[in-house]
C-alpha positions as CSV (number, residue, x, y, z in Angstrom):
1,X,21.6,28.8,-48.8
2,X,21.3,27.6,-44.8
3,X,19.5,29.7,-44.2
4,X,17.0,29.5,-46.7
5,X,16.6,26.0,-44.8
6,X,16.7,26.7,-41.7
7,X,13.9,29.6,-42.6
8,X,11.4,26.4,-44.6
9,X,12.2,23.9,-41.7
10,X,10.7,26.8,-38.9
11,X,7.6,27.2,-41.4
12,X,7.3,23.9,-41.0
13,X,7.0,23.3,-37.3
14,X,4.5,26.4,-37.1
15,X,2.5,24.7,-39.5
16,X,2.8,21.5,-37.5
17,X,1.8,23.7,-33.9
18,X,-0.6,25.4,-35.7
19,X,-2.5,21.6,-37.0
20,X,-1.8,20.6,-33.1
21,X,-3.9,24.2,-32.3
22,X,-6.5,23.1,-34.3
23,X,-6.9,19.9,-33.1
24,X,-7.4,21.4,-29.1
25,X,-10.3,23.2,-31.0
26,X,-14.1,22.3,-29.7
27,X,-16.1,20.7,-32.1
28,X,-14.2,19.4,-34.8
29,X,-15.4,17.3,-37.2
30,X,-14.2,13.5,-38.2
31,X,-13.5,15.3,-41.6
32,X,-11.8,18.2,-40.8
33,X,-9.5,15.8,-38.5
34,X,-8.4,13.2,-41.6
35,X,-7.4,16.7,-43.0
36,X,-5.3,16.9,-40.6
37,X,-3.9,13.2,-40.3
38,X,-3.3,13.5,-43.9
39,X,-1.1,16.9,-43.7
40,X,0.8,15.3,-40.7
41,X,1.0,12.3,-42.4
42,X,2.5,14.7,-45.5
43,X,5.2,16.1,-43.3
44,X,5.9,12.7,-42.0
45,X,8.6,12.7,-39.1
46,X,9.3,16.3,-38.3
47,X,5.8,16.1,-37.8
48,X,5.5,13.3,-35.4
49,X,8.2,14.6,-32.5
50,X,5.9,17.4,-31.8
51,X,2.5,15.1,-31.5
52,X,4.4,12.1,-29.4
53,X,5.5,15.4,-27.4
54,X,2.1,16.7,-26.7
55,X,0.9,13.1,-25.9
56,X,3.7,13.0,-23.0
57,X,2.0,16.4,-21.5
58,X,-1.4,15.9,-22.0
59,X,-3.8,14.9,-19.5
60,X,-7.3,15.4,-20.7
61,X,-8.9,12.0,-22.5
62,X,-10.6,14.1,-24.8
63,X,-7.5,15.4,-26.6
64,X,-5.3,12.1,-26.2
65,X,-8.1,10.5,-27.9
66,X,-7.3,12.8,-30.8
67,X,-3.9,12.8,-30.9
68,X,-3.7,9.0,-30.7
69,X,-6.3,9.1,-33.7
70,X,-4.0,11.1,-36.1
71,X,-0.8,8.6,-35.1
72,X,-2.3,6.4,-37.3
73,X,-2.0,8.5,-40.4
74,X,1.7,8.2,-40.4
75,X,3.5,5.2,-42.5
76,X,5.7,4.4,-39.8
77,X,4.7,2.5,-36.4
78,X,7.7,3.6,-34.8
79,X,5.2,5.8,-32.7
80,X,3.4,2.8,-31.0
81,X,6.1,2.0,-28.6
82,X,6.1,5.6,-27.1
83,X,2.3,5.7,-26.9
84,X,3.4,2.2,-24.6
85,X,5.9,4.0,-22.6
86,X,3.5,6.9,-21.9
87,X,0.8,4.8,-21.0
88,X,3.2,2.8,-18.1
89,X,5.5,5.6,-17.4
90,X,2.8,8.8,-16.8
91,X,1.8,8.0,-13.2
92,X,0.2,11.8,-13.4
93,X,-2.6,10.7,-15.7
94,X,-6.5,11.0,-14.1
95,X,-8.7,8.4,-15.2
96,X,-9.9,9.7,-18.6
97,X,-6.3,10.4,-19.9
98,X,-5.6,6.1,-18.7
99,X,-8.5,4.8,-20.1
100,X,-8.1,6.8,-23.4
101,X,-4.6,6.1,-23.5
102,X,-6.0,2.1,-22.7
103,X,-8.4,2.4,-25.8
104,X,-5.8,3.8,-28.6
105,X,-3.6,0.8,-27.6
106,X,-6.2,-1.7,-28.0
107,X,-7.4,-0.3,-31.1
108,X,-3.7,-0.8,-32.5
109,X,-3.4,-4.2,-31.4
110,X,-1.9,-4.3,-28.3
111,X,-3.2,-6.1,-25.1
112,X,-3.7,-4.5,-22.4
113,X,-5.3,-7.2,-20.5
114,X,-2.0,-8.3,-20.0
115,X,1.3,-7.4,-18.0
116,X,2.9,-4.9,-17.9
117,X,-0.6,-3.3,-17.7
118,X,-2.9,-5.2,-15.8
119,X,-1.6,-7.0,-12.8
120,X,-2.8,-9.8,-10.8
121,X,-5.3,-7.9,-8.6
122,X,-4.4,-8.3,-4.5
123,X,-6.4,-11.1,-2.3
124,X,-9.6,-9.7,-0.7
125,X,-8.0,-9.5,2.2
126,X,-4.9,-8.8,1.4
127,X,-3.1,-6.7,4.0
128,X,-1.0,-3.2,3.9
129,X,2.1,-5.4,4.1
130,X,1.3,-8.1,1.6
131,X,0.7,-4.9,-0.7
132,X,4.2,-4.0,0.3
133,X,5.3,-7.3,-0.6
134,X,3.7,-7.0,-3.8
135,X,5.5,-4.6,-4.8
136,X,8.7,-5.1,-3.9
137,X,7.9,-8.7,-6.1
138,X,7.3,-6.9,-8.7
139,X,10.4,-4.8,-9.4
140,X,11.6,-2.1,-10.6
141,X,8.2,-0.9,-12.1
142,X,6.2,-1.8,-9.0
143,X,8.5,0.1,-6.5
144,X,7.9,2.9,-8.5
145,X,4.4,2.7,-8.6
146,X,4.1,2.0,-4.6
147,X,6.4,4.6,-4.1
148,X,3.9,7.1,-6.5
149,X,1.4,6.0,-4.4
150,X,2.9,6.0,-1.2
151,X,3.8,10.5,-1.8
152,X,0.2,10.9,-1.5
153,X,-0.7,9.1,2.0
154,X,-1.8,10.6,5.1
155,X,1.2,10.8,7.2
156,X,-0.2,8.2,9.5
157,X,-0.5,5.8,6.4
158,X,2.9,6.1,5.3
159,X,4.5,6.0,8.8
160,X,2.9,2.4,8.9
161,X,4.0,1.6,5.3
162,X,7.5,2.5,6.5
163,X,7.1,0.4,9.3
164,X,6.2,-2.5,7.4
165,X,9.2,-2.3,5.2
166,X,11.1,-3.1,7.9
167,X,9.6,-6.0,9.0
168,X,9.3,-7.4,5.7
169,X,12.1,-9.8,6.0
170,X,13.4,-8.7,2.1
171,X,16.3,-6.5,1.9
172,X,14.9,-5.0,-1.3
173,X,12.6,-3.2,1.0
174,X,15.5,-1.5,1.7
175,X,15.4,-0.2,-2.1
176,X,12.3,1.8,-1.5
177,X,13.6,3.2,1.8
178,X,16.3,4.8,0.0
179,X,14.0,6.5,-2.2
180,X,12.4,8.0,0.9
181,X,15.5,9.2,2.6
182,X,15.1,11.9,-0.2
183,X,11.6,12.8,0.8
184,X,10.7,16.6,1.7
185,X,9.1,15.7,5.0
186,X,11.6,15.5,7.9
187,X,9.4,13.1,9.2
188,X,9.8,10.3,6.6
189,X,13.5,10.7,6.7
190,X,13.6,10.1,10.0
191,X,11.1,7.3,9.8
192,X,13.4,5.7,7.2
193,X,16.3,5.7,9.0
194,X,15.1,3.9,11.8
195,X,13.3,1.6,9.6
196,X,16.6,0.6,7.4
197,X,18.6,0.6,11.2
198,X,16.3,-2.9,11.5
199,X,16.9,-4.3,8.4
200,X,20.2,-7.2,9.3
201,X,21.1,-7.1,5.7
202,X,24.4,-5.8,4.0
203,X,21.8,-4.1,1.6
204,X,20.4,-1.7,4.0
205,X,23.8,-0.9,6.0
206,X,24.8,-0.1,2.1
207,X,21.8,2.6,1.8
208,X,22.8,4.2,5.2
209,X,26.5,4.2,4.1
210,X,25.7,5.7,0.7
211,X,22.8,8.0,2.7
212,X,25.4,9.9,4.7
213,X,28.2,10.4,2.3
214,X,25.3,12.9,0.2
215,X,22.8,14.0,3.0
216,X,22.1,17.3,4.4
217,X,24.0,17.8,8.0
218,X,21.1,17.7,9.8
219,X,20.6,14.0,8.7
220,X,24.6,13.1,9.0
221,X,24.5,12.2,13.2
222,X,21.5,10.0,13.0
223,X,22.5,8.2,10.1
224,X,25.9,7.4,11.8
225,X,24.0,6.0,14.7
226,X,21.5,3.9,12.3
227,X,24.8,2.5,10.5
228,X,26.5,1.7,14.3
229,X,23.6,0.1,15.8
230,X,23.7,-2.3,12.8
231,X,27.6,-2.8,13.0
232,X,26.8,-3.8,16.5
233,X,24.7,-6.6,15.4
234,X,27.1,-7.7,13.0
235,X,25.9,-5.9,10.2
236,X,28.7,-4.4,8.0
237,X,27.9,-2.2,4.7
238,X,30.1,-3.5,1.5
239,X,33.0,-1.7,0.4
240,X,32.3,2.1,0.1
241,X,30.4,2.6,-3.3
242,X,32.8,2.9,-6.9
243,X,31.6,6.4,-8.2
244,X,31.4,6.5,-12.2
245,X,31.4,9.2,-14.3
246,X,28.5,10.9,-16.1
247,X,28.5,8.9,-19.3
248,X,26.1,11.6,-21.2
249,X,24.1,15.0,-20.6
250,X,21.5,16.2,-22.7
251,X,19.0,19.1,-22.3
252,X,16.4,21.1,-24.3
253,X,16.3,24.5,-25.0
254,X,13.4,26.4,-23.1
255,X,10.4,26.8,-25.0
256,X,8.0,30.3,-25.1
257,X,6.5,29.3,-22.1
258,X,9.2,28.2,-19.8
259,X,9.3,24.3,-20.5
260,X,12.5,22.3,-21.4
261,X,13.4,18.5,-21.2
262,X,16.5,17.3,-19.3
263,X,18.5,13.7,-19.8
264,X,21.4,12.3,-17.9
265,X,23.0,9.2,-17.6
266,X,25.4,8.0,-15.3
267,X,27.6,4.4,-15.4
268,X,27.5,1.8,-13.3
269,X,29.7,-0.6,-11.3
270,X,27.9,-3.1,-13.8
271,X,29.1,-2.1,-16.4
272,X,25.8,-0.3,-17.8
273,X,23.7,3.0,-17.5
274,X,21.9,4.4,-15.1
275,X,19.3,7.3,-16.0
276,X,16.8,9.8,-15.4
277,X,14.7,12.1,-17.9
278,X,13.0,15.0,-16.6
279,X,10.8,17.5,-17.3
280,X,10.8,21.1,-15.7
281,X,9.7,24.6,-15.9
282,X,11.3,27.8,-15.1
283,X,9.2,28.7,-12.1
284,X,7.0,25.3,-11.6
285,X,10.7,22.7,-11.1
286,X,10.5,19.4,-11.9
287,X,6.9,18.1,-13.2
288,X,7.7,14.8,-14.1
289,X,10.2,12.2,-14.3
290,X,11.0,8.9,-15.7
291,X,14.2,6.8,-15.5
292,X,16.2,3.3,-15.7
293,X,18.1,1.7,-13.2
294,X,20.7,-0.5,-15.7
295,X,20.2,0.1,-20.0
296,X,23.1,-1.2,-22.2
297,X,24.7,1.7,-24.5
298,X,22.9,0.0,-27.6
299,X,19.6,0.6,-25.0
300,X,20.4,4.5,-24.0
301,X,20.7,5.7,-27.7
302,X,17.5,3.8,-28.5
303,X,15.9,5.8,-25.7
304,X,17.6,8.9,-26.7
305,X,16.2,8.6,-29.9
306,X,12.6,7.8,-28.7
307,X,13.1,11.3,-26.6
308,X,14.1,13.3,-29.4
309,X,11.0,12.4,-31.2
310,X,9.5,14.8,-28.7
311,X,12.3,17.3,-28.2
312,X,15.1,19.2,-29.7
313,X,17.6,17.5,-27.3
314,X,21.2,19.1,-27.1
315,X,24.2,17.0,-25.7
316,X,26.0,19.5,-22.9
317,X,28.6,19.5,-20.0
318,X,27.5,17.1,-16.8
319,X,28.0,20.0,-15.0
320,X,25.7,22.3,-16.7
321,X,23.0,19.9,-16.6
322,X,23.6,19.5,-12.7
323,X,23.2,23.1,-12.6
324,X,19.6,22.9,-14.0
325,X,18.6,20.5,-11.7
326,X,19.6,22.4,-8.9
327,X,17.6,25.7,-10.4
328,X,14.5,23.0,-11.0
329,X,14.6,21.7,-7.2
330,X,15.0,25.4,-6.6
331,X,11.5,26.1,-7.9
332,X,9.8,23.3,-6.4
333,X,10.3,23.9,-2.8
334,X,6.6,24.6,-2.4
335,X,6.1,21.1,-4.0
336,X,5.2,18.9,-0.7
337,X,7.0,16.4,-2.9
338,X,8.6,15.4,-6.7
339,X,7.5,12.7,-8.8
340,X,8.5,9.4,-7.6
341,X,11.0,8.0,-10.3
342,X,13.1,11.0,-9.1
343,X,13.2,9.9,-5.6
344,X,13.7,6.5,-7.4
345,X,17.0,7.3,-9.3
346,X,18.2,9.7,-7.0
347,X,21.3,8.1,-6.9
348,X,22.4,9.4,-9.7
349,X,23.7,12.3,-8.2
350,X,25.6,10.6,-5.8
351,X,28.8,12.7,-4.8
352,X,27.2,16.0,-6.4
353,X,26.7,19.0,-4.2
354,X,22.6,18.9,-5.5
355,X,21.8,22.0,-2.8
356,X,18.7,23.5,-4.3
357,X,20.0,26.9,-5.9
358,X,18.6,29.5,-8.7
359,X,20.3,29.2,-12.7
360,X,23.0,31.9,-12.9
361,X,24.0,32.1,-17.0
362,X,27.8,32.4,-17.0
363,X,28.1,35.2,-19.4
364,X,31.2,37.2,-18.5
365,X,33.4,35.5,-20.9
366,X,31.2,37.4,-23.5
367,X,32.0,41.0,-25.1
368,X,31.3,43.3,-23.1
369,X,28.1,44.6,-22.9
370,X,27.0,47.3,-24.9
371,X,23.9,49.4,-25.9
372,X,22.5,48.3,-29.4
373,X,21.7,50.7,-32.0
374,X,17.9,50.3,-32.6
375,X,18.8,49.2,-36.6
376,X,21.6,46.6,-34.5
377,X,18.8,45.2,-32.4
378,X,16.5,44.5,-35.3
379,X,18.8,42.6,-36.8
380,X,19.9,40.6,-34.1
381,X,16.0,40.2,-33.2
382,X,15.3,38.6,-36.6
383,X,18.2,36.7,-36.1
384,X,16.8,35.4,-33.1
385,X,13.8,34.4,-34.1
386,X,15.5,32.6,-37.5
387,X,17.7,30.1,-34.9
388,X,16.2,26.6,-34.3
389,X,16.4,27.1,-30.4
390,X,14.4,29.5,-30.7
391,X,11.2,28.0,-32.8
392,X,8.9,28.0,-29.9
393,X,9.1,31.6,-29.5
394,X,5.8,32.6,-30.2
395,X,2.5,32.8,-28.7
396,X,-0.5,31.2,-30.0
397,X,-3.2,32.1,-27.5
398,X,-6.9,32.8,-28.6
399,X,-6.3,36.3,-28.2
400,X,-3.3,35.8,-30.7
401,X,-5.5,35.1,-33.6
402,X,-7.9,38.0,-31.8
403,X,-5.3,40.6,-32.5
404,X,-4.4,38.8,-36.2
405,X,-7.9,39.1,-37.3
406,X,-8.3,42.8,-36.3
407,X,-5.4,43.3,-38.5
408,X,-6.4,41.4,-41.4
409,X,-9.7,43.2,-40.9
410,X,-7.9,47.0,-41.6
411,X,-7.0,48.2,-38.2
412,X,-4.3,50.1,-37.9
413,X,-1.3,48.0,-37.1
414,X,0.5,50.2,-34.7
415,X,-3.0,50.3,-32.3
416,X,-2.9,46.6,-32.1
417,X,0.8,45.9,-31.3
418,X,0.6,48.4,-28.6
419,X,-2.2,46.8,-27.1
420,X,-1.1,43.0,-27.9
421,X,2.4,44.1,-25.6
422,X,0.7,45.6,-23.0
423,X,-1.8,42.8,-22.8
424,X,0.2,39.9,-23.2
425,X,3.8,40.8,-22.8
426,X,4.1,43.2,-20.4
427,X,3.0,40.8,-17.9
428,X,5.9,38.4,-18.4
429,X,8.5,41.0,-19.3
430,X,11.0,39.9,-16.6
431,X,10.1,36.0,-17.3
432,X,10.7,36.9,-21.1
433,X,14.3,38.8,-19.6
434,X,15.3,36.0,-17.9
435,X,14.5,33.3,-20.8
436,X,16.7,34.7,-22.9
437,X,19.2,35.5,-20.5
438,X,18.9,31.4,-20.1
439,X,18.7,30.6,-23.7
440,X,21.8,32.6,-24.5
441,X,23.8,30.5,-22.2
442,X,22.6,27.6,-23.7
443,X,23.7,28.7,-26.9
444,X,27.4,29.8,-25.4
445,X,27.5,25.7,-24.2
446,X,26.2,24.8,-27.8
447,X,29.5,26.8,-29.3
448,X,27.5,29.5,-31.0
449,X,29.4,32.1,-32.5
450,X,29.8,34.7,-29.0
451,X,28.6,37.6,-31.4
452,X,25.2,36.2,-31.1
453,X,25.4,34.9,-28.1
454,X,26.2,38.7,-26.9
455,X,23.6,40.4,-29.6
456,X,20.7,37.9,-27.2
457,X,22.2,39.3,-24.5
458,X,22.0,42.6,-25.6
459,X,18.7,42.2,-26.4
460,X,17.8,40.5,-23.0
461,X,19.4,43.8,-20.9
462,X,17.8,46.3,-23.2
463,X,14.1,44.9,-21.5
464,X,15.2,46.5,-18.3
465,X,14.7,50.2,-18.2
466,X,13.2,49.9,-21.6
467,X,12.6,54.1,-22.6
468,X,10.6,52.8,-25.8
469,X,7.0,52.2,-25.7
470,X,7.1,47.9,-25.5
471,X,5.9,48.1,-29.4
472,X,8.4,50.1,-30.4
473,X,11.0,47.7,-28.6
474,X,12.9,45.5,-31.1
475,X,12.6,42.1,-29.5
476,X,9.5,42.3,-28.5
477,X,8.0,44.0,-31.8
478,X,9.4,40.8,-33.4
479,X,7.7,38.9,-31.3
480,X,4.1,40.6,-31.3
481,X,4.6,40.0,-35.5
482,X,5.9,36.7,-35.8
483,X,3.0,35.5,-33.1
484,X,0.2,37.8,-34.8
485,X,1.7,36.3,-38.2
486,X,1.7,32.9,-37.8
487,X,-1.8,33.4,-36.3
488,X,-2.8,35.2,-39.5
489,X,-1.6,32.5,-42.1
490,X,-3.8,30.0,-40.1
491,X,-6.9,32.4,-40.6
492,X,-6.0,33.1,-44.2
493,X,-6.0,28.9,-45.0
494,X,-9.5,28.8,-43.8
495,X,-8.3,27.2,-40.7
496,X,-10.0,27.9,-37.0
497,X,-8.3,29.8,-34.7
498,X,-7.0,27.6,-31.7
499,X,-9.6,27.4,-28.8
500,X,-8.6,28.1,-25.0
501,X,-5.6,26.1,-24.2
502,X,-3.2,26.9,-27.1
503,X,-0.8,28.6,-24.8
504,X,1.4,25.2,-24.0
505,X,2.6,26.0,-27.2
C-alpha cells in the first residue's frame, strides 16, 4: 500500500515538470496557459513548491512573467511573500528578470514604489563615500547590496571603497570589512586588514580577533600586527567570542543534473539564529546565497517552511552539511568570487576547519561490495527510481521527446535506447557514477535500510568497467525508459514537447 503512494505522488511531480516544460515552450497561447494554471491549480500545493522553485532559478523575464502568471491560479496567497523575497534577495537577476519580477508584484497589489524596494535615490553629487555611508545606514540589506556591488569593481575602485570604510568614522563599516576578509583576492584581504587596523573602535579589534582565530596562515602574522597596532592606541577587542552550536542542518538531495539546496543555522550569543541558505552544484559550487543575521525559532521554521516550498529539504548532521560546503567551495575555485550574502554570513562557520576539499561518501560501514546479478540490479534500479530522492532522475531534453516520438512512431525500441545512451549518457557516465555515489550517502545519513543503500552502490560501481553495451546496463536502461516514458505520456495527452531549455529539470 506505500508504495502504491509513493508510486501516484512521483506521477504527480512529472506531471507537474512536465506543465513547467511546457510552459518554457515558444509560442504558447493565453489559452493553452489557463490550461495549465487550472491543472496546477488542481494539484494545489505539491504543485506550487516546484513553480516558487523555478522562480528562485530563473533569470529570463520572459518565463518569470509566465510563472508569476500561473501563481495566481492557486487558492492560496501563501506564494506572494516568496515571489517578495525573490525579488529583494536574487541580486543575480539582469534587468528583464527585475522588472518582470517588479510587474507581477504590482499586479498583485504590492507597492513597489516603496521600501524595501525603491530607495531614496543618492544626491547628484553624492560622493563614493557618502554611497558608503548609505549603505552602512541602511543595514543589513544595504551592506549586502554594496557588498554585491562592490565583488564586481575594478580593483582600483574597490581598493578606494576599502579605504573609505576606514575613514568613515562608523564602526559598522567595520561589518562590511569582515565580509571582505573572506574575499578570493589576496589583495582585498590585505586591503582590509589595514583598513580595520584604523578603525579606534572595540568593533573592529573584535573582527581582527575573530579574523585570526579562522584564517588561513598566510593571513595569521598580519592580522596579529593589525590587532597590536590597535592595542597600542588603546584599542582592546571584547572578550574572545562565545561559540554556539549548530542549532539545525538541512540539505536537499541532488537533482538529475547536479543541483541541491543547503540550510544551516547556527545560535547566537543573543539568544537567536543565525543563517545561511545556499544553492550549489556538483561541479559549478555555490551559485547563490541568501541568509539572516538574528531570526527567532518561531522565525527559522517559518523560513524553513517557505524553503521547502521549493525543495525536498532533509534535516542531517552539522557535520555533514559542513562537508558539502567544503566540496561546493571546492568547485568554485575558478569563481573570482561567491555571492555576497555568503561573504556576509561567513561567520557562521566560525571555529570550523572550512578548507576547500572534494565530497568523499562514507560508505565503508556498508556490506561489502559485491557484483549484482543482472535480475538483482533490475530490481534494485526500479527500486531507485520508485524512492522520492530520487524523483528528479530523469531527463527531459528536446531530444528526450525526439527519441519518445520515434518510438511511438514503430521504431524498434532497442535502436533507440542504444542511441539515446550513447548520445546523452555516455557523456555524463562518471557525473551519473558519482551522483549516485553521493545520493547513496545521503540516504545512509537519512537511516535508509543499508540494503538499499548498498544495492545504489552496487549499481553506482557497476558503471565502471561496464562489459554491457550502456542499453543493456540496468541503471541506465531504467533511466533511458523512465525519461523516454514520461516524455511519451506528454506526447500522447496532446501536449508539446518541451523547447530548448528543459534540461534544468
Amino acid at each position: 500500500m506505500q508504495t502504491n503512494r509513493i508510486d501516484n505522488s512521483l506521477k504527480e511531480r512529472r506531471d507537474i515538470l512536465d506543465l513547467l516544460g511546457k510552459l518554457r515552450g515558444d509560442g504558447i497561447s493565453i489559452h493553452e496557459m489557463e490550461k495549465i494554471g487550472q491543472k496546477f491549480q488542481q494539484a494545489g500545493r505539491r504543485a506550487l513548491r516546484p513553480l516558487v522553485r523555478e522562480l528562485w532559478r530563473e533569470n529570463s523575464g520572459e518565463l518569470i512573467t509566465k510563472y508569476a502568471y500561473i501563481l495566481d491560479f492557486f487558492e492560496t496567497d501563501d506564494w506572494l511573500d516568496q515571489l517578495i523575497q525573490i525579488a529583494l534577495k536574487r541580486k543575480d537577476l539582469g534587468a528583464d528578470g527585475k522588472a518582470a519580477l517588479m510587474v507581477a508584484l504590482e499586479g498583485y497589489g504590492v507597492d513597489v514604489h516603496s521600501p524595501p524596494f525603491k530607495q531614496p535615490p543618492p544626491a547628484p553629487r553624492s560622493t563614493l563615500g557618502e554611497t558608503v555611508q548609505g549603505a552602512i545606514r541602511l543595514g543589513e540589506e544595504g551592506m549586502v547590496t554594496f557588498l554585491d556591488d562592490f565583488l564586481s569593481y575594478q580593483q582600483e575602485v574597490q581598493q578606494i571603497v576599502i579605504r573609505e570604510l576606514s575613514q568613515s568614522g562608523d564602526p559598522s563599516g567595520s561589518r562590511l570589512l569582515a565580509a571582505m576578509l573572506w574575499h578570493e583576492d589576496r589583495t582585498v584581504v590585505l586591503s582590509a586588514l589595514q583598513a580595520l587596523a584604523r578603525i579606534r573602535d572595540p568593533l573592529a579589534a573584535g573582527v581582527l580577533q575573530d579574523f585570526r582565530a579562522d584564517c588561513a596562515e598566510e593571513y595569521s602574522d598580519t592580522a596579529q600586527k593589525c590587532l597590536r597596532r590597535l592595542g597600542f592606541l588603546g584599542i582592546k577587542a571584547s572578550a574572545p567570542r562565545q561559540l554556539l552550536p549548530f542549532h539545525a542542518a538541512h540539505a536537499t538531495a541532488p537533482d538529475g543534473d547536479g543541483y541541491r539546496s543547503l540550510l544551516l543555522s547556527r545560535r547566537t550569543a543573543e539568544g537567536r539564529l543565525c543563517v545561511l541558505y545556499l544553492q550549489v552544484h556538483e561541479r559549478r559550487g555555490v551559485l547563490a546565497a541568501w541568509g539572516s543575521a538574528e531570526l527567532t525559532l518561531e522565525e527559522f521554521r517559518s523560513e524553513v517552511e517557505g524553503f521547502r516550498m521549493q525543495d525536498d529539504l532533509h534535516e542531517v548532521p552539522p557535520s555533514y552539511l559542513l562537508a558539502l560546503v567544503r566540496d561546493a567551495l571546492y568547485w568554485s575555485r575558478e569563481l573570482c568570487y561567491l555571492p555576497a550574502d555568503f561573504y556576509m554570513r561567513r561567520g557562521i562557520f566560525a571555529g570550523e576547519d572550512m578548507t576547500p576539499a572534494p565530497f568523499a561518501p562514507t560508505l565503508t560501514a556498508l556490506p561489502q561490495h559485491r557484483v549484482l546479478s543482472f535480475e538483482e540490479g533490475e530490481n534494485a534500479a526500479r527500486a531507485l527510481f520508485k524512492n522520492p530522492l530520487f524523483t528528479g532522475w530523469f531527463m527531459a531534453s528536446q531530444r528526450v521527446y525526439d527519441y519518445a516520438e520515434e518510438c511511438r512512431a514503430g521504431a524498434d525500441i532497442e535502436q533507440v535506447l542504444q542511441r539515446f545512451c550513447e548520445e546523452l549518457l555516455a557523456p555524463e557516465l562518471e557525473l551519473i557514477r558519482e551522483r549516485l555515489l553521493v545520493s547513496a550517502d545521503l540516504m545512509r545519513v537519512l537511516g535508509n535500510p543499508s540494503f538499499e543503500v548498498a544495492n545504489v552502490v552496487s549499481l553506482a560501481e557497476s558503471l565502471e568497467d561496464n562489459p554491457l553495451p550502456l542499453h543493456l546496463h540496468p541503471f541506465l536502461r531504467c533511466f533511458a525508459l523512465e525519461s523516454m516514458e514520461i516524455a511519451k505520456e506528454s506526447l500522447e495527452r496532446g501536449d508539446e514537447a518541451p523547447l530548448r531549455a528543459a534540461e534544468e529539470f
